[in-house]
C-alpha positions as CSV (number, residue, x, y, z in Angstrom):
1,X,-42.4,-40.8,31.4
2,X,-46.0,-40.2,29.7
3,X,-47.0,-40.1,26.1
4,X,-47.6,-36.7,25.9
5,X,-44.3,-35.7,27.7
6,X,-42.4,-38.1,25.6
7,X,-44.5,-36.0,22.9
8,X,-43.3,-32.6,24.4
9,X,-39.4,-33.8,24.4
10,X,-39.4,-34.8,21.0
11,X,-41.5,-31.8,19.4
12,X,-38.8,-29.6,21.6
13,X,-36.0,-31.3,19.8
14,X,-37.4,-30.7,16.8
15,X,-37.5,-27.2,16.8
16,X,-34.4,-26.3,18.7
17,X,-33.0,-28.5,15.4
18,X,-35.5,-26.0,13.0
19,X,-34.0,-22.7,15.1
20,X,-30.5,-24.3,14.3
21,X,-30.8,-25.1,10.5
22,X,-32.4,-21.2,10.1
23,X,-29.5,-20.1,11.8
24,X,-27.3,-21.8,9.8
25,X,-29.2,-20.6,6.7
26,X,-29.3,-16.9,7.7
27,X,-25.2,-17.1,8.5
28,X,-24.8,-18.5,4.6
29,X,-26.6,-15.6,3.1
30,X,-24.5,-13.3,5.3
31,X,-21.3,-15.1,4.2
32,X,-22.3,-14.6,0.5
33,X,-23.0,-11.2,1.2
34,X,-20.0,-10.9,2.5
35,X,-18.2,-12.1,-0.3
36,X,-20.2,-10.4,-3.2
37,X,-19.0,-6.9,-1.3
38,X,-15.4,-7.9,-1.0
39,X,-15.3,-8.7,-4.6
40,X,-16.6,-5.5,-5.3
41,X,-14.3,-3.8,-3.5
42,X,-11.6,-5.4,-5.3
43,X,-12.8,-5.1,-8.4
44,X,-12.8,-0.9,-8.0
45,X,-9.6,-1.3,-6.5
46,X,-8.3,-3.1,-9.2
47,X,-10.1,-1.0,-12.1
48,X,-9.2,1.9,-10.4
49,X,-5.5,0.9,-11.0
50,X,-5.6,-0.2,-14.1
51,X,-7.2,3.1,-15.2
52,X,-4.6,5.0,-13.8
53,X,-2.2,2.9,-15.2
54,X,-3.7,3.0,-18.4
55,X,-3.0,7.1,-18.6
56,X,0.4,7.4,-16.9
57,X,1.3,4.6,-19.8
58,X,-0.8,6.8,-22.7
59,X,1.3,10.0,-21.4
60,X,4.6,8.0,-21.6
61,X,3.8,7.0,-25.1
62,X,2.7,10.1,-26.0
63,X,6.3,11.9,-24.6
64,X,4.6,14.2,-22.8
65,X,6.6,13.5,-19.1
66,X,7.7,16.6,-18.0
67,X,8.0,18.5,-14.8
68,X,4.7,19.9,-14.2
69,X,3.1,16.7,-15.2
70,X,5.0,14.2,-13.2
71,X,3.8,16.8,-10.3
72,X,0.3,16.5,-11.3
73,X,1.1,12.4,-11.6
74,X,2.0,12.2,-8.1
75,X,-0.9,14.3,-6.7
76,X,-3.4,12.3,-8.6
77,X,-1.8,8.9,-7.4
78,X,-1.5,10.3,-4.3
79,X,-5.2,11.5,-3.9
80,X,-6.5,8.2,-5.3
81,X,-4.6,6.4,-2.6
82,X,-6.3,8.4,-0.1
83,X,-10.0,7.4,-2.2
84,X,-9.2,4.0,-1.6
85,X,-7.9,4.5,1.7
86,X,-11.3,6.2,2.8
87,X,-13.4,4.0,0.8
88,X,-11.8,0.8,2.7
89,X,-12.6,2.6,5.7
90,X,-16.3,3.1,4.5
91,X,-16.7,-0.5,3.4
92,X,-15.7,-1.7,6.9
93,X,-17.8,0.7,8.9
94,X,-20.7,-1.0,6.6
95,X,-19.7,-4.1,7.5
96,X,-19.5,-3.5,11.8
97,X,-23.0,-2.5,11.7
């Protein structure tokens, strides 16, 4: 083998090492990214509970729990598990592209 193929081989080895080590860098940003948007997402899920836990518990306190108002309690949990039904949806359609 000559010097300057020896040469060749070695500076080929060093950048199929430099395309490897980018690639490796580029999939740890994407993994942090990742996981910055799934704690988001659980933090509004988990805000968005506590808030409506937070009235159904003020309207206990208060007495006010009749009829029409465990109605409108049930329609507005029900609608905000649709939200965070949609919004998971919207979070994984993100994440496919």
């Amino acid at each position: 083998m000559k010097s300057s193929e020896k040469d060749q081989a070695f500076l080929d080895e060093v950048y199929r090492k430099a395309r490897l080590l980018e690639f490796d860098k580029r999939e740890a940003e994407k993994v942090e990214r990742n996981s910055r948007r799934l704690s988001r997402q659980r933090n509004t899920k988990f805000a968005g509970i506590v808030f409506v836990a937070a009235v159904v518990f003020l309207l206990i306190r208060a007495g006010r729990m009749d009829q029409p108002l465990v109605l409108l309690l049930s329609l507005l949990l029900f609608g905000a598990g649709l939200l965070v039904e949609k919004t998971e949806l919207a979070w994984r359609a993100d994440n496919d592209k």
